[in-house]
TITIDO-170246 format. One record per residue (C-alpha): residue in one letter; chain; residue number from 1; x, y, z. Coordinates in pm, whole numbers, plus 50000, padded with zeros to 5 digits. Example, Ala and Ser with C-alpha at 12.3 -4.5 7.8 and 13.67 -1.06 7.14 Angstrom:
! TITIDO-170246
{site a A 1 {51230 49550 50780}}
{site s A 2 {51367 49894 50714}}
! end
This chain:
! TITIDO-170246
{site x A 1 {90731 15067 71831}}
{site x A 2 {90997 15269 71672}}
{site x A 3 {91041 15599 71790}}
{site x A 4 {91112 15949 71616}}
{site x A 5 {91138 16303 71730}}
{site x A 6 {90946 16421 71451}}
{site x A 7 {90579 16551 71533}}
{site x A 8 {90363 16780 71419}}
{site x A 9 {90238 17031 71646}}
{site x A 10 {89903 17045 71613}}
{site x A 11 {89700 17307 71882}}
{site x A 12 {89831 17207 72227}}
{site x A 13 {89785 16826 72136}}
{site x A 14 {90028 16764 71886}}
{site x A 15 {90206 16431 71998}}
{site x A 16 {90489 16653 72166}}
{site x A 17 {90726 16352 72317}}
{site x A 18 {90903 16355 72620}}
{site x A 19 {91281 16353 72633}}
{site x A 20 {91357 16007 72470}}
{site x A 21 {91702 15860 72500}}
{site x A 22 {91692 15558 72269}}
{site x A 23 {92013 15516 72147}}
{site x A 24 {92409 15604 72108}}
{site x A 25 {92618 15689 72403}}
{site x A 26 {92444 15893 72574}}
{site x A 27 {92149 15618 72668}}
{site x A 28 {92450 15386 72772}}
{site x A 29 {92613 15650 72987}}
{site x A 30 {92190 15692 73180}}
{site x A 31 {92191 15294 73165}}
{site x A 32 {92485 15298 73349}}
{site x A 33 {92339 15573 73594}}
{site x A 34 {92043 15417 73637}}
{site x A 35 {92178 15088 73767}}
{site x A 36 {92317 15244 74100}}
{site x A 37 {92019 15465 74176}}
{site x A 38 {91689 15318 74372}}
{site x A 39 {91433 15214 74212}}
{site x A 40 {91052 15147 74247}}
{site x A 41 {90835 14866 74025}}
{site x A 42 {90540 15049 73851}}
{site x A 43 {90167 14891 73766}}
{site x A 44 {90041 14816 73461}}
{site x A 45 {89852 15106 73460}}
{site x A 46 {90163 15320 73499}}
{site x A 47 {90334 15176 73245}}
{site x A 48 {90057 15242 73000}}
{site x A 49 {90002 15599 73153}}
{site x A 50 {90416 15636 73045}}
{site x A 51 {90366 15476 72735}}
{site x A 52 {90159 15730 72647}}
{site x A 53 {90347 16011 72762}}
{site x A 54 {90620 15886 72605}}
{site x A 55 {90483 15900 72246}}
{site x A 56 {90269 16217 72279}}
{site x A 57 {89973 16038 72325}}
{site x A 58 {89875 16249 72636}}
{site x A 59 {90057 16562 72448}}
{site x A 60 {90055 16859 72573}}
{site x A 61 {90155 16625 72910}}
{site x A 62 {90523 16516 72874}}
{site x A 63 {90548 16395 73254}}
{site x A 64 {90337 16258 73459}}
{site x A 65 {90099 16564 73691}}
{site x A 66 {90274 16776 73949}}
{site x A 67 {90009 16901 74233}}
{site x A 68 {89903 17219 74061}}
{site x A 69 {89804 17055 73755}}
{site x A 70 {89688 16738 73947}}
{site x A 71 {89463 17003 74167}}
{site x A 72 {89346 17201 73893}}
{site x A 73 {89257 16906 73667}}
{site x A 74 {89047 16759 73916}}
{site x A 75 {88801 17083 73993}}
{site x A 76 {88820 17231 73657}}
{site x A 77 {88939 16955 73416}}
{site x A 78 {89239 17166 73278}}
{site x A 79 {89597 17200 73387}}
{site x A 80 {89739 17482 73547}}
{site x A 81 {89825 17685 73162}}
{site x A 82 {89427 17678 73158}}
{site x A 83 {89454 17392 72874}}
{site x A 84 {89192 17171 72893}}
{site x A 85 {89259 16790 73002}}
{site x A 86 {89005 16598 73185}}
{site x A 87 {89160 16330 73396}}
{site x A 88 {89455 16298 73626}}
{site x A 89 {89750 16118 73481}}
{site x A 90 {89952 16040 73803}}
{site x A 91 {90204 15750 73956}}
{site x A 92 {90114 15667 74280}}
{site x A 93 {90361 15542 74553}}
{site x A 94 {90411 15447 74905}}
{site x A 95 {90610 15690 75058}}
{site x A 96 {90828 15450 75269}}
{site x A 97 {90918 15342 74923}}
{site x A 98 {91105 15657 74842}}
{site x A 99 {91466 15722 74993}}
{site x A 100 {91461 16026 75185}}
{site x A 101 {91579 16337 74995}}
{site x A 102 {91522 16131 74669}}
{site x A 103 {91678 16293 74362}}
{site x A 104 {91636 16061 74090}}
{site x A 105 {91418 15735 74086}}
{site x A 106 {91439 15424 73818}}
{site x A 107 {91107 15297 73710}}
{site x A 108 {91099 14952 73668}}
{site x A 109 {90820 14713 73494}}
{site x A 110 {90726 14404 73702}}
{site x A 111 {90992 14197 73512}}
{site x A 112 {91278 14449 73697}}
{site x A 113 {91280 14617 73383}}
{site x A 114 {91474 14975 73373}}
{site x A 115 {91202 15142 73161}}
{site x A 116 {91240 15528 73310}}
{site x A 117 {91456 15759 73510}}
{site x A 118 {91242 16025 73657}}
{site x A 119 {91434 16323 73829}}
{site x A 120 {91193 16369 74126}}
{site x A 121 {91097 16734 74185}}
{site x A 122 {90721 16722 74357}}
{site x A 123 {90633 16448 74600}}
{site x A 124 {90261 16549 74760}}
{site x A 125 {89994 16370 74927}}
{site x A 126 {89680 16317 74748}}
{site x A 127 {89333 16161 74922}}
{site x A 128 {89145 15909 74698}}
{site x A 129 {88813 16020 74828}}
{site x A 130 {88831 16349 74736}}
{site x A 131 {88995 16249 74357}}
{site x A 132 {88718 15971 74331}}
{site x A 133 {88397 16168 74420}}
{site x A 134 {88579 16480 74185}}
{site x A 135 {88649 16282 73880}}
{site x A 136 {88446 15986 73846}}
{site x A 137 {88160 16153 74072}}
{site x A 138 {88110 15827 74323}}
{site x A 139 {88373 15681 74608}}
{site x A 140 {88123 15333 74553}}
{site x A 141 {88346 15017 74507}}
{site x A 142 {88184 14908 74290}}
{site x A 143 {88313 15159 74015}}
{site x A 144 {88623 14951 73887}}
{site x A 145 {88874 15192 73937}}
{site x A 146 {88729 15293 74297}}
{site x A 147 {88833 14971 74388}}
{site x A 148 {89178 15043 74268}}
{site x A 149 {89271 15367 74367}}
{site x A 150 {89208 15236 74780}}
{site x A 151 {89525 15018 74702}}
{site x A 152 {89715 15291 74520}}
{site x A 153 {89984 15463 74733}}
{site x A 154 {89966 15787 74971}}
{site x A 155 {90204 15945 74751}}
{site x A 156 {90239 16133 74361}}
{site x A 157 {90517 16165 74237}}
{site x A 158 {90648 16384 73947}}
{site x A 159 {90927 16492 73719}}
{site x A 160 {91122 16525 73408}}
{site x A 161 {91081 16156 73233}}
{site x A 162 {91410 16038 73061}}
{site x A 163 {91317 15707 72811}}
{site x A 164 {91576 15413 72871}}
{site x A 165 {91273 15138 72731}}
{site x A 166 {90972 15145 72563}}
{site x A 167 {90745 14846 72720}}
{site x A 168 {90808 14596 72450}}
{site x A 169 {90601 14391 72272}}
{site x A 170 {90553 14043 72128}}
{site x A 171 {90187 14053 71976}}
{site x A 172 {90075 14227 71722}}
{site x A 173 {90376 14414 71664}}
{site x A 174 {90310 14546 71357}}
{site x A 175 {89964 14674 71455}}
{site x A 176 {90129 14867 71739}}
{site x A 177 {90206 15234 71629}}
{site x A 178 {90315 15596 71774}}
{site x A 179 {90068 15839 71720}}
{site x A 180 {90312 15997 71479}}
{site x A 181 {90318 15700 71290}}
{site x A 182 {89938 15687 71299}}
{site x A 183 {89941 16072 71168}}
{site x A 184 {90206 15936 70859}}
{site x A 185 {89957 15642 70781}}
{site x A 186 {89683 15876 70786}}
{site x A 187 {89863 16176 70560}}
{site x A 188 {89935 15843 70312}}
{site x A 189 {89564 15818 70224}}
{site x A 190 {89534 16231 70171}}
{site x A 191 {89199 16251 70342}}
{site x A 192 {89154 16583 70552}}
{site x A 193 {88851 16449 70754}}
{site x A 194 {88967 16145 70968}}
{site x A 195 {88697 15978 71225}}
{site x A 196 {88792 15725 71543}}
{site x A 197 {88632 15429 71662}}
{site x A 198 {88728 15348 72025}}
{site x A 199 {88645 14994 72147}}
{site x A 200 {88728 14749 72370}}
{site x A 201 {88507 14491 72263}}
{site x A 202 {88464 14277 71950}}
{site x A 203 {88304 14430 71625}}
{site x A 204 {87994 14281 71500}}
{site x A 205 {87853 14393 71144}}
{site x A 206 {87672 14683 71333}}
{site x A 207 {87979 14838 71438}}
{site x A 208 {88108 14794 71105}}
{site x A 209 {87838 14937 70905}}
{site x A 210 {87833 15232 71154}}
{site x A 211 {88223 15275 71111}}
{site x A 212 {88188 15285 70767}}
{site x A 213 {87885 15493 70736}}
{site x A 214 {88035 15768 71002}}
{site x A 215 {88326 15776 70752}}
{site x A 216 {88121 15851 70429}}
{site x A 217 {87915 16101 70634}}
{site x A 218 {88252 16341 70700}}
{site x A 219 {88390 16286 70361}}
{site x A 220 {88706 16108 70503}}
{site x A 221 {88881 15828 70643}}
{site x A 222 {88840 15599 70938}}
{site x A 223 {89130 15517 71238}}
{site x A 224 {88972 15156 71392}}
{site x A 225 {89163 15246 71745}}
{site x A 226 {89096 14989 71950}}
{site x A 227 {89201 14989 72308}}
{site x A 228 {89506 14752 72466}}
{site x A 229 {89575 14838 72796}}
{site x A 230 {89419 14769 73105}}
{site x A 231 {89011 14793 73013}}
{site x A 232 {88737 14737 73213}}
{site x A 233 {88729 14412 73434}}
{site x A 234 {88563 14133 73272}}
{site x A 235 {88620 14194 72926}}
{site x A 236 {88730 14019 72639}}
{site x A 237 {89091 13957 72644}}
{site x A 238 {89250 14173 72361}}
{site x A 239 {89408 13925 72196}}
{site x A 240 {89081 13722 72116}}
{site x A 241 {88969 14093 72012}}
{site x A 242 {89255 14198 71826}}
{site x A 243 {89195 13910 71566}}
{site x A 244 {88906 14001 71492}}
{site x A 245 {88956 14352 71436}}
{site x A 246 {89201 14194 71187}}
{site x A 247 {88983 13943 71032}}
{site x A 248 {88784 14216 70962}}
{site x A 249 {89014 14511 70871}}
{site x A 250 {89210 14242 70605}}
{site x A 251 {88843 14089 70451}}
{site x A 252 {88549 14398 70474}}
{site x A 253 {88728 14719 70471}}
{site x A 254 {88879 14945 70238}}
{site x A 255 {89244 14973 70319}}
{site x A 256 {89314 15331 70079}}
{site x A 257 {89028 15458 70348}}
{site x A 258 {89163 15294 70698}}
{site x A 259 {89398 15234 70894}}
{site x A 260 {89385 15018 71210}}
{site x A 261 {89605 15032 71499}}
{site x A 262 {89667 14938 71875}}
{site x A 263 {89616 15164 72153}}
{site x A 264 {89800 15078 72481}}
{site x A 265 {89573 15309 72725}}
{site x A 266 {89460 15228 73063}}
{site x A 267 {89072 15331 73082}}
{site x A 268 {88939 15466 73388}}
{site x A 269 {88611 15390 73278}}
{site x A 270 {88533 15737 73411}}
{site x A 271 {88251 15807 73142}}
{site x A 272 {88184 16157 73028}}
{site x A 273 {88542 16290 73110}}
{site x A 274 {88693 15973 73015}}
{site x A 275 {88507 16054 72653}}
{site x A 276 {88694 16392 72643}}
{site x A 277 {89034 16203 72698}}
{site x A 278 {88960 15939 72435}}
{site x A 279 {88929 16247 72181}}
{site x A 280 {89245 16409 72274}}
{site x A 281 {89412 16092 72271}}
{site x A 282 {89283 16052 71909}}
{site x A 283 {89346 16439 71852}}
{site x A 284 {89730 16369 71927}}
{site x A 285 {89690 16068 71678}}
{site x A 286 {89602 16316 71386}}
{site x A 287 {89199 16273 71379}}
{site x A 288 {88939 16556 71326}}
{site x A 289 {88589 16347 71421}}
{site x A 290 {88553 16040 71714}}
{site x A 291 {88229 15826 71756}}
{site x A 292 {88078 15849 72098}}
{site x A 293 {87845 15619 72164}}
{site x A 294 {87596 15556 72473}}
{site x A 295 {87739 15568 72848}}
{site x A 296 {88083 15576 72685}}
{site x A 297 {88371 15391 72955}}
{site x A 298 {88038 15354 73143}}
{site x A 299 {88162 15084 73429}}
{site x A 300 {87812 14998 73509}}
{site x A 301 {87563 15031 73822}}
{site x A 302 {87647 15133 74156}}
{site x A 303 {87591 14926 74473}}
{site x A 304 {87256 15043 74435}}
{site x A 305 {87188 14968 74093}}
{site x A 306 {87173 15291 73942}}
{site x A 307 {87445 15400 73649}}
{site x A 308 {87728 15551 73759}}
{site x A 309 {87629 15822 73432}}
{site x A 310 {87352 15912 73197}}
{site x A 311 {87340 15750 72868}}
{site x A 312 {87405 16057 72704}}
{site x A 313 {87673 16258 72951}}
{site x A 314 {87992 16175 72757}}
{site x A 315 {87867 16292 72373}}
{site x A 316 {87697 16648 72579}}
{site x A 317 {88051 16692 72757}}
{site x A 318 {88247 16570 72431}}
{site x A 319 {87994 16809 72199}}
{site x A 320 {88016 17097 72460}}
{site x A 321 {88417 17079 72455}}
{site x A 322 {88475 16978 72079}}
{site x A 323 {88609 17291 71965}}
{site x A 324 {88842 17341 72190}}
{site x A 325 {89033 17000 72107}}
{site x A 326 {88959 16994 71705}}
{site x A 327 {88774 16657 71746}}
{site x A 328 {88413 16660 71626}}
{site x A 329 {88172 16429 71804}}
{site x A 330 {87992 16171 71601}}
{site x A 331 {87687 15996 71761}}
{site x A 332 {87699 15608 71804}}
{site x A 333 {87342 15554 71626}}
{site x A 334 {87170 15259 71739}}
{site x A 335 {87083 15038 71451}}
{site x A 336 {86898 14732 71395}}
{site x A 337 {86870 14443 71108}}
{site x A 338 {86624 14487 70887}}
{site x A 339 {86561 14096 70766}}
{site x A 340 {86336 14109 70488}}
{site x A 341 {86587 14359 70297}}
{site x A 342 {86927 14245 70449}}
{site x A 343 {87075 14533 70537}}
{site x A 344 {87138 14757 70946}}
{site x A 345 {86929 15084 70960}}
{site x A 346 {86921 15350 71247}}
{site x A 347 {86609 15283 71503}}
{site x A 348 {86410 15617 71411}}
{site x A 349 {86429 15517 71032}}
{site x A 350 {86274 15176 71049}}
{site x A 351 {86019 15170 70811}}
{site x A 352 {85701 15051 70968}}
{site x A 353 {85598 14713 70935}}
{site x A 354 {85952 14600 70898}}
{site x A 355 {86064 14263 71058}}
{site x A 356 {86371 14383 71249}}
{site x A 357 {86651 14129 71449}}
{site x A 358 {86869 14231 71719}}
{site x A 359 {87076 14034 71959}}
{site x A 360 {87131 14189 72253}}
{site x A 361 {87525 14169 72460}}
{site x A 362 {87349 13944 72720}}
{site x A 363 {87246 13705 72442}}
{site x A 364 {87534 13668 72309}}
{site x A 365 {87704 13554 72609}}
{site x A 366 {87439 13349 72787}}
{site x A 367 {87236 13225 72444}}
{site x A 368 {87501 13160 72218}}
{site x A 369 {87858 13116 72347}}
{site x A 370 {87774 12949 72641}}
{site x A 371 {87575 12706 72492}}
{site x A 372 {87820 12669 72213}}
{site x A 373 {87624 12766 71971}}
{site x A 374 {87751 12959 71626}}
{site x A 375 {87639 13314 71612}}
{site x A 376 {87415 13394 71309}}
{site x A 377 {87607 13584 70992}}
{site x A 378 {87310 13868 70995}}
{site x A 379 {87458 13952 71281}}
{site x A 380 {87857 13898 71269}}
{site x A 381 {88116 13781 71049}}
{site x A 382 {88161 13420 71005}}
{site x A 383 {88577 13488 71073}}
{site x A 384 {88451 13688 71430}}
{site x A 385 {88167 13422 71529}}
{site x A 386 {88477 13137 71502}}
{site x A 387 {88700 13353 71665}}
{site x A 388 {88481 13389 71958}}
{site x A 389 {88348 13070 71988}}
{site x A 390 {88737 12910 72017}}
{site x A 391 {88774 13165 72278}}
{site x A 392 {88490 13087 72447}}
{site x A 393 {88410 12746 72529}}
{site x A 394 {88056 12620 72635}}
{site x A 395 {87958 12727 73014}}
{site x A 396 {87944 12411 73164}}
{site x A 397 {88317 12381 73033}}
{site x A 398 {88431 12730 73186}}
{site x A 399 {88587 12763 73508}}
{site x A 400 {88460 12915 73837}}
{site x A 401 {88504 13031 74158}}
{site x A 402 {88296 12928 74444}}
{site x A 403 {88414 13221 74688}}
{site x A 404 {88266 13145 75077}}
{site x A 405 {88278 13436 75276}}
{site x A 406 {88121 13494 75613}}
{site x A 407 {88200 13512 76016}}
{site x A 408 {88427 13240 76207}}
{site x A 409 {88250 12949 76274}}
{site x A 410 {87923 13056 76037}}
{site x A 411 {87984 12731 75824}}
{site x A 412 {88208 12831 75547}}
{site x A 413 {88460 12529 75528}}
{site x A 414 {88194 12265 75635}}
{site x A 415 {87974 12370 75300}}
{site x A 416 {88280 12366 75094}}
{site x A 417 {88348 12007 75213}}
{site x A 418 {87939 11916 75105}}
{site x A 419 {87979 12038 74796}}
{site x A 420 {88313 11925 74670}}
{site x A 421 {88170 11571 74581}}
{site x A 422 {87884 11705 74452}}
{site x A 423 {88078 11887 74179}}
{site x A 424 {88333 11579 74139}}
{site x A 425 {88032 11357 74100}}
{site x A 426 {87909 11617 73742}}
{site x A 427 {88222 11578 73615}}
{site x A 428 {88415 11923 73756}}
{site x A 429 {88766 11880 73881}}
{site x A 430 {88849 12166 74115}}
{site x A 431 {89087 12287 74365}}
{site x A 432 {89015 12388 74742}}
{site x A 433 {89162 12710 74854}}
{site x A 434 {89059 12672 75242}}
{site x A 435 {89148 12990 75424}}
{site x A 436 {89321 12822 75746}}
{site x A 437 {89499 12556 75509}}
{site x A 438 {89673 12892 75315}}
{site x A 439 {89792 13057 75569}}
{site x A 440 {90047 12783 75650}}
{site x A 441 {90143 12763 75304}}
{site x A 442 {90063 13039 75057}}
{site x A 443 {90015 13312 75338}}
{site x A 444 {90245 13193 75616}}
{site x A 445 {90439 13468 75826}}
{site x A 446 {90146 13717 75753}}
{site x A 447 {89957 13824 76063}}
{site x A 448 {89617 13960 76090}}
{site x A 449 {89624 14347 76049}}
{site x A 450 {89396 14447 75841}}
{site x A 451 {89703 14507 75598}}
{site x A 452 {89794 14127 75595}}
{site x A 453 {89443 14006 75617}}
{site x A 454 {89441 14209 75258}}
{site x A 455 {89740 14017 75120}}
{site x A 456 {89619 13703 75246}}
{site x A 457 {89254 13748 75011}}
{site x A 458 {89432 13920 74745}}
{site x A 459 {89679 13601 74768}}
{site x A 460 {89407 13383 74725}}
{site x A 461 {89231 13571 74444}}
{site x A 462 {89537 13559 74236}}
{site x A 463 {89559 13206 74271}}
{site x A 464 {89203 13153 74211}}
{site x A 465 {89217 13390 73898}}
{site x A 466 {89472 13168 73712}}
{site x A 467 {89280 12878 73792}}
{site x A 468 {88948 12987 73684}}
{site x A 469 {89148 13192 73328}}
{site x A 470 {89250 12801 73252}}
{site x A 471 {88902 12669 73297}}
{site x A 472 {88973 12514 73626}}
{site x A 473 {88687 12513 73906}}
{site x A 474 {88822 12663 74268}}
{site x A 475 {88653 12648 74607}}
{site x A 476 {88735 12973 74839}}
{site x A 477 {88645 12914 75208}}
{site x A 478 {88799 13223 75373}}
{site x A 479 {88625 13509 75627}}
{site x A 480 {88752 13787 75388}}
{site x A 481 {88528 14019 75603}}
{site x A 482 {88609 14396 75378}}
{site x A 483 {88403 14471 75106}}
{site x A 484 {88643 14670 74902}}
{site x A 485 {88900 14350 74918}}
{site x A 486 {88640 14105 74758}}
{site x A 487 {88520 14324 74470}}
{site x A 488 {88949 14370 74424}}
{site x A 489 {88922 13966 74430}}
{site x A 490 {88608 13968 74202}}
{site x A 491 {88822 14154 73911}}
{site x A 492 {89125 13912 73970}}
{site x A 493 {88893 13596 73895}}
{site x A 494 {88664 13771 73625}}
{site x A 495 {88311 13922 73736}}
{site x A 496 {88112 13600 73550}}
{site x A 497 {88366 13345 73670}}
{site x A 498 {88324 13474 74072}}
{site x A 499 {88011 13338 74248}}
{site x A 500 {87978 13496 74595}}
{site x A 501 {87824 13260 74901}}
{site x A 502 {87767 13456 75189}}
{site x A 503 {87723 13222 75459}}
{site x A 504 {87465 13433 75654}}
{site x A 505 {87509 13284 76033}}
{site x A 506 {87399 13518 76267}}
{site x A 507 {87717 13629 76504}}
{site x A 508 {87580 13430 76807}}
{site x A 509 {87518 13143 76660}}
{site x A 510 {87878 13159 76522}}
{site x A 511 {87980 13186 76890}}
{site x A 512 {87758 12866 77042}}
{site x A 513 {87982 12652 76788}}
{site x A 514 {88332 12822 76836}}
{site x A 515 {88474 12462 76941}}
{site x A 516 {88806 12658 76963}}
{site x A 517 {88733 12940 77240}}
{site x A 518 {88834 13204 77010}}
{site x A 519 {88518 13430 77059}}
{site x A 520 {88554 13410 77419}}
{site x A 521 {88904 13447 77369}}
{site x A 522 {88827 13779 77173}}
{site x A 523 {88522 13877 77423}}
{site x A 524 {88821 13899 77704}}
{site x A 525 {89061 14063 77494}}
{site x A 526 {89257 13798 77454}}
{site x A 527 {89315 13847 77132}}
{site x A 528 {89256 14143 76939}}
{site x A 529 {89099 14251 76602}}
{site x A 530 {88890 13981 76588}}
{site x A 531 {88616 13985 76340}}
{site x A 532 {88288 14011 76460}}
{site x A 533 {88399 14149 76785}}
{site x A 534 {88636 14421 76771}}
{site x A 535 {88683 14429 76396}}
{site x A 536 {88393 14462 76141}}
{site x A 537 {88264 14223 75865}}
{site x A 538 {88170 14421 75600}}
{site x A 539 {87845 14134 75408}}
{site x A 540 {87768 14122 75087}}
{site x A 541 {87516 14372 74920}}
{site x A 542 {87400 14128 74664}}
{site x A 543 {87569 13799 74697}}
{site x A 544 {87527 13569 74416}}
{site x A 545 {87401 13308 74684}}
{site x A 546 {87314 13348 75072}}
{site x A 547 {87259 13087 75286}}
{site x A 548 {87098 12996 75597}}
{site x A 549 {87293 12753 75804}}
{site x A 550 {87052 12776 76090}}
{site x A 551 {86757 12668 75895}}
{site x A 552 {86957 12460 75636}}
{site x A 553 {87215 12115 75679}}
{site x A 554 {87524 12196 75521}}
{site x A 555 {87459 11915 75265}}
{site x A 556 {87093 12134 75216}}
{site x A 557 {87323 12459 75141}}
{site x A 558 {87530 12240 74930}}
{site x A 559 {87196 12149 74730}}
{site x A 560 {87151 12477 74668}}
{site x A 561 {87514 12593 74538}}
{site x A 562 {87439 12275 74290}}
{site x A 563 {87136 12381 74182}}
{site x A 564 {87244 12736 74126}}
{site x A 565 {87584 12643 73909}}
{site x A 566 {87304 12388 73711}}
{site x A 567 {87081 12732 73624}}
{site x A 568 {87391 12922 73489}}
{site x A 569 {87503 12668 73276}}
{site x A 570 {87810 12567 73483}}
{site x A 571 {87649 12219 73566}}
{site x A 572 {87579 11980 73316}}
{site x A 573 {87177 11848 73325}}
{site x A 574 {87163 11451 73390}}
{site x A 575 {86999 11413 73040}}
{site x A 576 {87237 11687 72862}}
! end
């Protein structure tokens, strides 16, 4: 992205950047600086978060919070001026990463990249639980950032920003603009009105009759502003996404009325505030009107099942706040196909009698892509339906992971062993990650704190992850007894790639076959931290499979792994 120090100020969000040194002597002379001072490697997330500071996406933010704002933005959702802003924008760190009496810090990507120097002027403690149950309103793993923030460190840290790199870019470069860029596009078509469309999905011909519709209805033009960054676990990856929000921007809309571009933000999926950040985002990017549709950055249900928000929180916090930011909310109307007349309508205007089509998200995963089949052009572009289905391969050709968890000695490895020719006899080729077998290799040296009983799962995951995102089939025999850890593993390997087995053997029957002594050896304190004994094992809520090893062989558990991957597809019938 090229960078400018031209903005307009527009309210308090008006793309203000931070202090950018992109060229000439003066960015050699901090290069230079920044080479002997210590440094720290930020996430993903970070860098996004800085991206975004950097270009005035967060405007009026130009660093990332100090502890008033931080405070302030979490009870009230403004910063400590009073102006509103909904979520925290914060880098996390361990303090026993930061040299004592700290001055200045580099902030590196994961590559070692010098992308910052941040002069450090508030270091403070924050507590997860309190930030978690404040902003997103639950402290349930099972919200995806929940699950996140436990890993985060102790420590926020904040200061003046000074710009040695942008994160660069290899993809979709010219798709990828500043928001003052996107505010020069937008002044080029000499509409007043401008509406946003947020997504981190594909488009199908509903979303882009309800794009263009929402655009007719304020008299103006349309910003397609998809999202880049780090979405929700599980989706589609953006660059399957991003060609079809150019197959359809180049072949079905009207380019002197929109403009598409890139937007490298890191969702919190934190619904109805998240909403209210999404249209100051847009604000900063030069738009008066942003569609809002049902559960907006909605992660999903809770442990219990329930939505983490109403359906209609984030348009009542958007529509109660809208004047305030200058961003007018537009409702995401839910239409349907009319067949007999060829055309999308909204629900309430269906005209009775009418034969109406829908195809539901569910349907097009489990009754169309994963059984290979073409989705039907009523329903999405020819260009997206070939797009997805290269992406997508048929189920039984997508990879898995078969992720045993459970006590010592409940059964875990002995399954694993039942099953593996099984799944070589159908055809799948697959790799055993045994938990005993990595920790000589992949996970030697670590002990068994809880800490390195973490990195050993996480360690695991990762692996497992890029074997599954290649289509590969993995076998995970490991105790992995914390909840929090596994759900961290499920978003490594991909929520419909990671099959659960919880190998439910009661604790004393776990003990009548420890061949080894170690429960005894644990019973004596002998050794310490053992799970099951003096250390807890967190089960599964809602496993994709249990099993019972005491009523059960293992090869009759193994049956029953078989006969579940045949149900979802990942299996292959005998007459297929």
């Amino acid at each position: 992205m090229a960078l400018t120090k031209d903005s307009k100020v527009i309210s308090p969000y008006g793309g203000k950047l931070v202090n950018l040194v992109t060229e000439g002597e003066e960015r050699e002379a901090l290069k230079q600086e920044a080479a002997r001072l210590p440094y720290i490697q930020v996430s993903e997330r970070v860098l996004n978060d800085l991206e975004l500071l950097a270009t005035g996406g967060f405007s009026p933010l130009d660093r990332f919070m100090g502890q008033e704002d931080y405070q302030r933005v979490m009870d009230e959702m403004r910063l400590k001026d009073g102006t509103l802003f909904p979520l925290p924008i914060t880098l996390p760190v361990n303090e026993e990463d930061l040299p004592e009496d700290v001055e200045k810090i580099v902030l590196r990507d994961a590559r070692n990249n010098m992308i910052a120097v941040m002069t450090v002027e508030e270091a403070y403690k924050w507590d997860w639980k309190e930030e978690a149950q404040k902003v997103l309103g639950s402290t349930d793993p099972r919200h995806p950032l929940v699950a996140e923030m436990v890993r985060w460190g102790d420590t926020y840290i904040s200061g003046e920003l000074k710009i040695i790199n942008m994160p660069s870019y290899n993809d979709f470069v010219e798709l990828r603009r500043t928001p003052a860029e996107v505010r020069a596009l937008l002044e080029e078509l000499g509409q007043t009105n401008v509406v946003a469309f947020q997504t981190r999905n594909p488009m199908h011909r509903v979303h882009e009759e309800l794009t263009k519709r929402a655009a007719e209805e304020i008299g103006g033009a349309l910003l397609i502003h998809p999202v880049v960054g780090l979405t929700k676990p599980g989706d589609v990856d953006h660059y399957t996404r991003c060609r079809v929000y150019k197959a359809l921007y180049d072949n079905y809309y009207d380019k002197e009325k929109t403009v598409l571009s890139l937007l490298p933000l890191a969702m919190r999926m934190a619904g109805p505030r998240e909403a209210l950040l999404h249209a100051i985002v847009r604000r900063n990017h030069g738009v008066t009107h942003f569609i809002v549709g049902r559960d907006h950055a909605g992660p999903g249900v809770d442990g219990e099942g329930k939505p983490f928000y109403g359906p209609y929180d984030a348009q009542e916090m958007l529509s109660a706040h809208q004047d305030e930011i200058g961003v007018q909310m537009v409702p995401f109307k839910w239409m349907v196909y009319l067949a007999d007349e060829n055309r999308y309508e909204e629900a309430d205007k269906v005209p009775e009698g009418a034969v109406v089509k829908t195809i539901s998200g569910t349907q097009v995963r489990d009754d169309y892509l994963a059984k290979g089949r073409l989705l039907p052009e009523w329903f999405t572009r020819k260009e997206t339906a070939e797009i997805l289905m290269e992406a997508n391969p048929p189920q039984h050709r997508r990879g898995f992971c078969l992720w045993f968890t459970g006590l010592s000695g409940a059964g875990k490895s002995t399954i694993a062993e039942s099953v593996v020719p099984m799944l070589l006899e159908r055809g799948r080729q697959l790799t055993v990650l045994d938990g005993d077998v990595v920790r000589t290799h992949l996970s030697k040296g670590l002990g068994f704190s809880k800490e390195d009983r973490d990195t050993n799962i996480l360690r695991i995951g990762f692996v497992a992850g890029e074997i599954t995102r290649h289509n590969g089939t993995v076998i995970c025999a490991a105790i992995s007894p914390y909840s929090r850890t596994r759900n961290e593993v499920k978003k490594l390997i991909g929520h419909d790639r990671f099959i659960e087995v919880f190998v439910d053997t009661p604790l004393e029957v776990c003990e009548s076959r420890d061949v080894k002594g170690l429960y005894a050896k644990a019973r004596a304190g002998e050794i310490k931290g053992f799970t099951g004994i003096d250390d807890p094992y967190e089960a599964p809520r809602d496993p994709e499979i249990r099993l019972d090893t005491v009523a059960n062989s293992p090869d009759e558990c193994a049956s029953q792994i078989v006969g579940y991957l045949t149900d979802r597809g990942f299996l292959r019938l005998d007459e297929e």
